[in-house]
C-alpha positions in Angstrom: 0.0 0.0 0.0 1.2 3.2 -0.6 -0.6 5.1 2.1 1.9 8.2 4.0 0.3 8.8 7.4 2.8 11.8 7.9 0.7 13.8 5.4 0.9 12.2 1.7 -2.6 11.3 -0.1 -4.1 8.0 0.9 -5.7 5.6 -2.1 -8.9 6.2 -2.7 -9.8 2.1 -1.5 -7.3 2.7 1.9 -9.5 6.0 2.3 -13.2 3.8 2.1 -11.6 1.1 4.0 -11.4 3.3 7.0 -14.6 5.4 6.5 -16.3 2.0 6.3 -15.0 0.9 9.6 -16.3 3.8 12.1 -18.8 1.3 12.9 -17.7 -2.7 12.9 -17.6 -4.8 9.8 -16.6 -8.0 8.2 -14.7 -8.3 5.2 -17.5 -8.9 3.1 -19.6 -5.9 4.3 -16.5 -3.6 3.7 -16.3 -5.1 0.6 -20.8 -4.1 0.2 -20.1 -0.7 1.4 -17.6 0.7 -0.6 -19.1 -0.8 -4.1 -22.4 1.1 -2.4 -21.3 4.0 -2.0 -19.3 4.0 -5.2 -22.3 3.2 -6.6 -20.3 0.1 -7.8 -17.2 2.5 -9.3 -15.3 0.0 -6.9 -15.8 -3.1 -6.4 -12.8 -4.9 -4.1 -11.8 -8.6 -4.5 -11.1 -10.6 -1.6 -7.2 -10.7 -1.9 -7.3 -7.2 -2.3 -9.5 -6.5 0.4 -7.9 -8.8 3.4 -4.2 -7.7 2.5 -5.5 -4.3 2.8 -6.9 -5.3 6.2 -3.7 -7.0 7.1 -2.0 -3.5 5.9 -3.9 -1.4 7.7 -3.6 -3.3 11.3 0.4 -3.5 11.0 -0.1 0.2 10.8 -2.4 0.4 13.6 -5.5 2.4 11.5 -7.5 -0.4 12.9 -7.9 -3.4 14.4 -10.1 -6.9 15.5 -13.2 -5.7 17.2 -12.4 -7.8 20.1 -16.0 -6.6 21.5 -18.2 -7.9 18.4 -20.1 -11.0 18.1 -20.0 -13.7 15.6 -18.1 -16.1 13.6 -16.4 -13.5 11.0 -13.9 -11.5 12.4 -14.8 -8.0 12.8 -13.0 -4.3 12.3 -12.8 -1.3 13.5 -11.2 1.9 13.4 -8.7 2.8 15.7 -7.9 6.4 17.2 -4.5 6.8 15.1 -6.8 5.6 11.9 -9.3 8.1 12.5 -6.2 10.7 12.7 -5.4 9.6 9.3 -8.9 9.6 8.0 -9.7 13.3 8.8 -6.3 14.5 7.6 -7.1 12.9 4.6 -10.9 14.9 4.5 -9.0 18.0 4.8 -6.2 17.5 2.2 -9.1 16.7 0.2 -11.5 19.5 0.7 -8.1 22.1 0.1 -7.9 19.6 -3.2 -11.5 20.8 -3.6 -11.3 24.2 -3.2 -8.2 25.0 -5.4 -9.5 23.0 -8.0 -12.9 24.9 -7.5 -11.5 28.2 -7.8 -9.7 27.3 -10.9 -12.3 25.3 -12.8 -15.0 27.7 -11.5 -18.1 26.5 -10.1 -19.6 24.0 -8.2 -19.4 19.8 -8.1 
């Protein structure tokens, strides 16, 4: 993955990985909510998806829900990974807003 915590863009799957996991999920509903919300512009494979998951832990962006009940194993966001997330809002709302200013108009 080639995700910079100290500032540097995120991908755009690394970036609805952790939006998708403020509230727990399996591997398979990450997988639903991101080709939702997409409105199936993405659509991750399982190999994709788990080493992402496996990337994202070694990092500490999130972790097992250790709380959460059920035979699939469960994420969540941690506190470090919403860090990242909303540094990754704001680099993309000054994106936004240069590109606005330029372009002229509105999205």
């Amino acid at each position: 993955m080639r995700d910079n915590m100290k500032g540097g863009a995120l991908t755009e799957v690394t970036f609805y990985i952790l939006l998708s996991l403020y509230a727990p999920k399996h591997g398979y509903a990450v997988m639903q909510f991101i080709e939702e919300k997409t409105g199936g512009r993405l659509s991750l494979g399982a190999g994709t998806l788990y080493g992402a998951l496996n990337s994202l832990q070694e990092k500490k962006w999130i972790k097992p829900c250790g709380d959460c009940e059920g035979r699939k194993k469960e994420y969540i966001i941690t506190s470090l990974g919403k860090e990242v997330a909303k540094k990754e809002l704001v680099r993309l709302n000054e994106l936004v807003e240069v590109a606005s200013g330029i372009i002229g108009g509105t999205v």
